[in-house]
KOLBA-259614 format. One line per field, with one value per residue: residue in three letters; x, y, z of N, C-alpha, C, CB in turn. Coordinates in steps of 0.05 Angstrom, whole numbers, plus 5000, padded with zeros to 4 digits. Each point is the difference from the previous one (the first is absolute). Glycine has a CB too. Layout:
<atoms>
zaza = ALA_...
n.xx = X_...
n.yy = Y_...
n.zz = Z_...
ca.xx = X_...
ca.yy = Y_...
ca.zz = Z_...
c.xx = X_...
c.yy = Y_...
c.zz = Z_...
cb.xx = X_...
cb.yy = Y_...
cb.zz = Z_...
</atoms>
This chain:
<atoms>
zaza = UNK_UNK_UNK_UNK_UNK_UNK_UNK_UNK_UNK_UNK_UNK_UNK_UNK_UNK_UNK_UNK_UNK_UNK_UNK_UNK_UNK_UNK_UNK_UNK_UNK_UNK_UNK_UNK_UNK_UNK_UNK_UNK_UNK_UNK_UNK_UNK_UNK_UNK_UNK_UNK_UNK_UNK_UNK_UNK_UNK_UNK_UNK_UNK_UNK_UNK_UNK_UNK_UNK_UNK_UNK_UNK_UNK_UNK_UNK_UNK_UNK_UNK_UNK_UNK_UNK_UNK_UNK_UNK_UNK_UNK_UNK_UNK_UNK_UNK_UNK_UNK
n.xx = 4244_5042_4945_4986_5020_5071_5031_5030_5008_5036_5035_5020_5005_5039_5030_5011_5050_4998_5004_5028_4959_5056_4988_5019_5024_4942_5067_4957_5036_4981_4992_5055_4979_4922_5017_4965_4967_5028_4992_5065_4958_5024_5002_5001_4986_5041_5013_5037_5008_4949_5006_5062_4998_4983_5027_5031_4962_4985_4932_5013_5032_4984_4921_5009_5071_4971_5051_4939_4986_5007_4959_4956_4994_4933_5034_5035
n.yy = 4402_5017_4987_5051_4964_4993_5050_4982_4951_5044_4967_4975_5074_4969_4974_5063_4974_5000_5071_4959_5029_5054_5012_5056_4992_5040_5024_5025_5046_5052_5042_5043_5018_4987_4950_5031_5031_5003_5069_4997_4939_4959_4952_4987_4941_5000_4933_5008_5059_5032_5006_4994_5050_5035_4998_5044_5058_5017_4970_4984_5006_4961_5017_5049_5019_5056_5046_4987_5040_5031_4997_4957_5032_5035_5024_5043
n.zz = 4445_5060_5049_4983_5053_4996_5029_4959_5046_4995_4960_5053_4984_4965_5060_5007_5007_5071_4971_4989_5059_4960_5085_4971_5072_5016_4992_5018_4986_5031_4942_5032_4925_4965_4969_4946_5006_5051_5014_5040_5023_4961_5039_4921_5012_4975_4967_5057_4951_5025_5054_4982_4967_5051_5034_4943_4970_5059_4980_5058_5071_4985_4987_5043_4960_5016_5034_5061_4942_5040_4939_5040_5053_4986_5026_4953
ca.xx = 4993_5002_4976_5002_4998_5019_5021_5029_5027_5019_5032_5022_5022_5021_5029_5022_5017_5003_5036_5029_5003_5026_5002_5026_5014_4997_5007_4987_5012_4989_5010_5001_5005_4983_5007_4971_4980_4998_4996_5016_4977_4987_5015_4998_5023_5013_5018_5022_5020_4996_5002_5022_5002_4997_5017_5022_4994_4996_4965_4981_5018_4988_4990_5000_5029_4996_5022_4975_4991_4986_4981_4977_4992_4983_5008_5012
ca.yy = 5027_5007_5015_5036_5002_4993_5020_4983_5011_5013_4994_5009_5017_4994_5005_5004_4986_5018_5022_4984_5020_4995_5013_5014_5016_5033_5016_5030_5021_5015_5017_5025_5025_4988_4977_4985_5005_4993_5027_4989_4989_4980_4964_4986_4972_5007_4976_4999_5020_5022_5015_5009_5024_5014_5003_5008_5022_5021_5004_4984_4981_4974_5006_5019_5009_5020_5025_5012_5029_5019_5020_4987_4992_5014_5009_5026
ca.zz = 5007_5017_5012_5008_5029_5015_4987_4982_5018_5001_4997_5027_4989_4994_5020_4997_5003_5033_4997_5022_5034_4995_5029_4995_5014_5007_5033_5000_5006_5004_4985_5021_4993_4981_4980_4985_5015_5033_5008_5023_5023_4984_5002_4979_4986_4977_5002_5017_4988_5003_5027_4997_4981_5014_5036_5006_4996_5023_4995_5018_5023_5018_5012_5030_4990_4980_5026_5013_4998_5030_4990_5000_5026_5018_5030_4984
c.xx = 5001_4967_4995_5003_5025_5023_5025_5021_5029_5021_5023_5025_5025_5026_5018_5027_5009_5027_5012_5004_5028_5000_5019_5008_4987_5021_4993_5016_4990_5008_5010_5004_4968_5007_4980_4970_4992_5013_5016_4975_4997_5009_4980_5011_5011_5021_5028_5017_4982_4998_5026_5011_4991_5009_5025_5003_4983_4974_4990_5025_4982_4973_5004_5032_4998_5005_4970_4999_4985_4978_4964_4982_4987_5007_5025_5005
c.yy = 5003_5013_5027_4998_4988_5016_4992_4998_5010_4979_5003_5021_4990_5012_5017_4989_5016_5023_4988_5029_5003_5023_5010_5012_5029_5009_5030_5021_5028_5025_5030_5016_4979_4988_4993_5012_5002_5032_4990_4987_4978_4972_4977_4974_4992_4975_5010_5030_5022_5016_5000_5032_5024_5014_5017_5034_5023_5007_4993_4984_4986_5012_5016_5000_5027_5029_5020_5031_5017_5016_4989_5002_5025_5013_5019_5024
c.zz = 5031_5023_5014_5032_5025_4998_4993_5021_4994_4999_5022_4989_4997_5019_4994_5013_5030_4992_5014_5014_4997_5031_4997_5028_4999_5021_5004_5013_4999_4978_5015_4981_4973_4971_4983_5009_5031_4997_5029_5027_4992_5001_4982_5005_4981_4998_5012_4980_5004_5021_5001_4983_5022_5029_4985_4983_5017_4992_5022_5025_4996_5013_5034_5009_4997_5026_5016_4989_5009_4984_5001_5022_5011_5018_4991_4996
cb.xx = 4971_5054_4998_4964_4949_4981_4980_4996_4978_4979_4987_4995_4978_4973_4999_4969_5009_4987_4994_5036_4963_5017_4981_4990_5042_4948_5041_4958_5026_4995_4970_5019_5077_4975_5027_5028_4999_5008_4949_5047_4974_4992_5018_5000_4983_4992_4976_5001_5028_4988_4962_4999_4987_4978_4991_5017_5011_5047_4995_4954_5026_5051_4986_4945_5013_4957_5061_5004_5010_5049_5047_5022_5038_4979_4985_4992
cb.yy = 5004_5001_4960_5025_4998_4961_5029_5021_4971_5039_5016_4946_5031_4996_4961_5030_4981_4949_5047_4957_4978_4986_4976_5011_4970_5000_4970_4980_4970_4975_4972_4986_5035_5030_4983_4951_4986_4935_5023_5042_5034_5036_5007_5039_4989_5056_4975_4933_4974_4985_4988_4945_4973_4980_4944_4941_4973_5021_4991_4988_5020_4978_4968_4982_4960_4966_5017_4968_4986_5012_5018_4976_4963_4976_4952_4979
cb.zz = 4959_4966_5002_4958_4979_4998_5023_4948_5020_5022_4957_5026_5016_4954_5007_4987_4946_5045_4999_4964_5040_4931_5028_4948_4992_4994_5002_5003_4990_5048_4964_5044_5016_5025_5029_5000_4961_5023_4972_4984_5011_4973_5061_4973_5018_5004_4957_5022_4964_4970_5024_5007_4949_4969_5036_5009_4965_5010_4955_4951_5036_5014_4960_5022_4975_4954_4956_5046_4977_5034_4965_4974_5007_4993_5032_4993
</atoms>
């Protein structure tokens, strides 16, 4: 028989097995018209193809690539 006054001991939680760390390439890119949910301004990261895609379908550049728009500029 176990003693009330002693508290049971705990079982060690069952190991999980470590994640395999797979380090993917982000690239990032700026969005200039709107895509989904991003909105032109919006700089995201994205596996290599997909920022490509985007780039060549004209959604997004290279970060601070993206064409200056006067309509923006206060002083105007």
């Amino acid at each position: 028989m176990t003693d009330p006054k002693k508290a049971p001991e705990k079982k060690p939680a069952a190991q999980k097995p470590a994640a395999q760390k797979t380090e993917q390439k982000k690239t990032a890119v700026e969005f200039i018209k709107p895509h989904g949910r991003y909105v032109r301004g919006d700089i995201a990261g994205f596996d290599p193809e997909t920022a490509e895609w985007l780039i060549t379908k004209k959604y997004a550049v290279k970060p601070g690539e993206a064409p200056k728009d006067d309509s923006e500029d206060p002083a105007a």
